[in-house]
C-alpha positions in Angstrom: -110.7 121.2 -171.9 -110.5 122.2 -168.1 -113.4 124.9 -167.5 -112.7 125.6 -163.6 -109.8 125.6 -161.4 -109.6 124.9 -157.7 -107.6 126.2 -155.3 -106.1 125.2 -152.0 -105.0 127.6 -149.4 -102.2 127.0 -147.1 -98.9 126.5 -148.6 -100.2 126.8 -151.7 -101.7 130.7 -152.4 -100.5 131.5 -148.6 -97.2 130.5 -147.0 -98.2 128.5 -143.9 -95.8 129.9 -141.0 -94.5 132.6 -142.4 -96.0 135.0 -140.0 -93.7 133.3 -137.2 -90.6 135.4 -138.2 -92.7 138.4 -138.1 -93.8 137.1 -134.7 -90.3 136.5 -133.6 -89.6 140.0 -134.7 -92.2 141.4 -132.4 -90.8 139.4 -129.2 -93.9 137.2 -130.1 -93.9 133.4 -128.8 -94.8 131.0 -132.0 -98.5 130.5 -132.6 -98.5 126.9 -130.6 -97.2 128.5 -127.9 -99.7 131.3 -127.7 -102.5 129.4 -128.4 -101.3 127.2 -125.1 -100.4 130.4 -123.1 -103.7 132.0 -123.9 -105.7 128.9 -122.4 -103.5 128.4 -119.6 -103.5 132.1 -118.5 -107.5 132.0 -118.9 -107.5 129.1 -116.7 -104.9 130.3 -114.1 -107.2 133.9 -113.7 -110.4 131.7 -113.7 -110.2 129.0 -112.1 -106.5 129.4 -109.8 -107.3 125.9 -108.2 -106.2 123.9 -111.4 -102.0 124.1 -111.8 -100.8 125.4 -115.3 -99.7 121.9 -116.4 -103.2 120.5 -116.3 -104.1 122.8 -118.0 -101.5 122.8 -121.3 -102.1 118.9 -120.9 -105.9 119.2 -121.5 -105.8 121.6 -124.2 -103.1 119.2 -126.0 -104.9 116.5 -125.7 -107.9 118.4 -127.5 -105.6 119.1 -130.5 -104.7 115.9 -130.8 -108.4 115.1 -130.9 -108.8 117.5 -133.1 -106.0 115.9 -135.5 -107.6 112.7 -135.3 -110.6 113.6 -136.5 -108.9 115.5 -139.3 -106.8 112.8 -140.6 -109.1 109.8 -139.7 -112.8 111.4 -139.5 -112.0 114.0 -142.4 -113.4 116.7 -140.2 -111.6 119.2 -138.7 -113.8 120.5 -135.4 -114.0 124.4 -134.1 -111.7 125.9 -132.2 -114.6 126.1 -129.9 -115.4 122.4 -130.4 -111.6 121.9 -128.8 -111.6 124.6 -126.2 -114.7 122.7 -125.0 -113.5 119.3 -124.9 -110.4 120.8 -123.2 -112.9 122.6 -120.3 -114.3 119.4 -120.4 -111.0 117.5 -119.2 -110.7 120.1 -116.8 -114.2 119.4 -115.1 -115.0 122.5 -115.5 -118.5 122.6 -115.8 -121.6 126.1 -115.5 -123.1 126.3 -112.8 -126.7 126.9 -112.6 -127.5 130.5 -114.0 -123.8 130.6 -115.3 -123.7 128.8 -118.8 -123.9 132.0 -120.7 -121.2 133.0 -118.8 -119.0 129.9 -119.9 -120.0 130.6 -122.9 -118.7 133.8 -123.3 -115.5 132.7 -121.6 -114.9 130.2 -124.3 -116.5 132.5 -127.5 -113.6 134.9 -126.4 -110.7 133.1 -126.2 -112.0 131.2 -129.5 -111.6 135.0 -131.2 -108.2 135.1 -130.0 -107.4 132.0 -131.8 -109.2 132.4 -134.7 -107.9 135.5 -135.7 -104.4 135.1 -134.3 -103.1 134.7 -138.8 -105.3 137.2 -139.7 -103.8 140.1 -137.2 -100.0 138.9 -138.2 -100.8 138.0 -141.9 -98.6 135.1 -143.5 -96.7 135.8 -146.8 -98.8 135.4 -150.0 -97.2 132.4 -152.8 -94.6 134.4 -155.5 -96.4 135.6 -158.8 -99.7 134.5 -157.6 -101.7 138.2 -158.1 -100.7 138.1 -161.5 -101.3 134.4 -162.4 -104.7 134.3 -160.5 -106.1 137.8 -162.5 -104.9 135.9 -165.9 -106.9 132.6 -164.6 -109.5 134.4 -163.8 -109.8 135.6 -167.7 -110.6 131.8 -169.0 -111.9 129.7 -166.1 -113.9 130.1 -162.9 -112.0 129.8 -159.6 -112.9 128.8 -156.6 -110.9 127.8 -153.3 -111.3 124.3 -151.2 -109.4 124.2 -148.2 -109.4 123.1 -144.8 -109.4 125.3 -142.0 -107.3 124.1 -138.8 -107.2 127.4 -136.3 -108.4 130.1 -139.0 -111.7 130.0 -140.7 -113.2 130.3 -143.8 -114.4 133.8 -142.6 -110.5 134.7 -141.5 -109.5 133.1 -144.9 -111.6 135.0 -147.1 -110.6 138.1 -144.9 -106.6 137.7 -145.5 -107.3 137.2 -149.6 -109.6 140.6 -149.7 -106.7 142.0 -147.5 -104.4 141.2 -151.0 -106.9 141.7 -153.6 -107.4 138.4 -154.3 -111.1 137.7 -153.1 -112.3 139.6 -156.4 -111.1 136.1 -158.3 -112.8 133.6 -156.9 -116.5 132.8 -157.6 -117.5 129.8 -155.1 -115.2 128.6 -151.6 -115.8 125.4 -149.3 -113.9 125.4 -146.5 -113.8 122.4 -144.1 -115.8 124.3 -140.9 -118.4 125.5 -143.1 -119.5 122.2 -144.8 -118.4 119.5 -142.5 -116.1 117.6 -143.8 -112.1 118.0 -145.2 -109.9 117.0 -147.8 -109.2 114.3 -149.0 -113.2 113.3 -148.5 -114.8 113.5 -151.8 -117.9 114.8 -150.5 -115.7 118.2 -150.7 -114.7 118.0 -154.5 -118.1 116.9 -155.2 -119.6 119.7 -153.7 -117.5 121.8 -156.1 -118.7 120.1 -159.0 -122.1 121.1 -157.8 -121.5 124.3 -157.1 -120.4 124.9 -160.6 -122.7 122.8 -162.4 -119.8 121.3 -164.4 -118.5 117.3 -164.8 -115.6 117.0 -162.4 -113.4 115.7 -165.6 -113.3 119.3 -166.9 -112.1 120.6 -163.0 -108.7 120.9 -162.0 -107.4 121.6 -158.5 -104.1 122.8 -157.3 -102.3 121.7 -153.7 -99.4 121.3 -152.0 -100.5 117.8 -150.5 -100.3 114.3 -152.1 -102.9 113.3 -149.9 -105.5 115.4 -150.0 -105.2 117.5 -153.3 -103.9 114.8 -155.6 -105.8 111.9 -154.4 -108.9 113.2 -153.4 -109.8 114.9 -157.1 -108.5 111.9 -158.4 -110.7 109.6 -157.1 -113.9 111.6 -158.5 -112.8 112.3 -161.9 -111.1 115.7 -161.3 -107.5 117.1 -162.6 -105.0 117.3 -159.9 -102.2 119.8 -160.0 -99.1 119.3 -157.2 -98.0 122.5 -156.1 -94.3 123.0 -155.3 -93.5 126.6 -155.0 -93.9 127.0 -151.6 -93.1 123.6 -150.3 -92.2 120.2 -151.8 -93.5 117.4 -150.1 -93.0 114.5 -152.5 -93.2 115.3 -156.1 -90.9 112.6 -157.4 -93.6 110.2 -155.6 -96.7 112.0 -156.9 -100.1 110.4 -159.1 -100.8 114.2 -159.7 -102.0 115.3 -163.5 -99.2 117.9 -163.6 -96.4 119.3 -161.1 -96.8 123.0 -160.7 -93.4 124.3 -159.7 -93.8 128.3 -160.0 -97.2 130.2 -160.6 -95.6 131.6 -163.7 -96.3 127.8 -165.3 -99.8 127.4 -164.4 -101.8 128.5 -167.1 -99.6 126.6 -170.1 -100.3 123.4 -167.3 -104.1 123.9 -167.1 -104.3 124.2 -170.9 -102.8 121.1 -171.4 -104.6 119.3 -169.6 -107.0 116.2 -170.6 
């Protein structure tokens, strides 16, 4: 019998990109774009010697670091970590007495990042304030997710925004411990957190490969999550396919 039930974050309690029609809507550019114009307008006031498309090259190629060490590495690095491999490409380096001074330059423009999906929240999944107060009768919840431009901090920020942070007793996100899905260093983690077998732990995602196959390979349950976003069901190892919130707690009984 399943005693605790993970949950993952983007696309599958929040909508990933559903804030960019409300941006749109604002006369907003999407948030790549604004993340780009943000650094190359820093760099443009700061530093007017290095042209604009030097600077949107060097900041790309520190996302694609960044996805790299995601999908490879099983990290997923700051948004200061990239803003500073990006000065880096640059050659933009403190001089003496002015390190604090890059520092703050970078620490600012991180904010701006960081909290660019918690200012313009994303839609939350259909049914899943209801669901999650039921769930939260019979198991303990927690979240595991991995944080790309908002952190854990922003993330537990937009679910007290909806009411949801109440629910959830334990969260590991990827900045805060170190490493991302599908590591199993992450799902073991939440068996120690909750002092429970990972047999009797379920988790529910939106991604084959790193919330089916990384509970799997510890001994967890594994719950595809469709509602929001299909990406392969008919292909999937998962324990159970989760369609609509309204099915969850029938599928986590049933369980084995």
């Amino acid at each position: 019998m399943i005693e605790a039930v993970t949950f993952d974050f983007w696309d599958t309690i929040a909508a990933d990109d559903s804030d960019e029609p409300k941006r749109a809507r604002l006369g907003l550019p999407s948030k790549g774009e604004a993340r780009i114009q943000l650094f190359v307008e820093h760099i443009e006031r700061n530093y007017p010697a290095i042209p604009p498309q030097r600077a949107t090259e060097a900041y790309r190629q520190a996302n694609e670091r960044f996805r790299q060490a995601w999908k490879q590495d099983h990290h997923t690095p700051g948004v200061r970590q990239r803003l500073n491999f990006a000065f880096e490409r640059l050659g933009i380096k403190p001089e003496p007495g002015q390190y604090a001074s890059l520092l703050r330059e970078i620490d600012a423009l991180s904010r701006e990042i960081e909290t660019m999906e918690v200012r313009i929240a994303p839609d939350f999944a259909p049914q899943v304030h209801r669901i999650l107060h039921a769930l939260a009768q019979e198991y303990t919840l927690g979240i595991i997710s991995d944080t790309i431009h908002t952190t854990g901090r922003g993330i537990r920020h937009l679910l007290y925004q909806q009411g949801l942070l109440q629910y959830f007793r334990f969260f590991i996100f990827s900045d805060e411990v170190g490493a991302s899905k599908p590591s199993p260093k992450v799902f073991r983690l939440a068996s120690q957190e909750l002092g429970l077998p990972a047999w009797i732990i379920a988790h529910i995602g939106d991604r084959e490969s790193n919330d089916i196959t990384g509970p799997l390979a510890i001994g967890m349950r594994a719950i595809l999550y469709t509602g929001i976003v299909d990406r392969g069901s008919d292909r999937t190892r998962a324990s159970a396919i989760c369609r609509q919130y309204m099915d969850l707690p029938d599928l986590v009984r049933q369980l084995r």
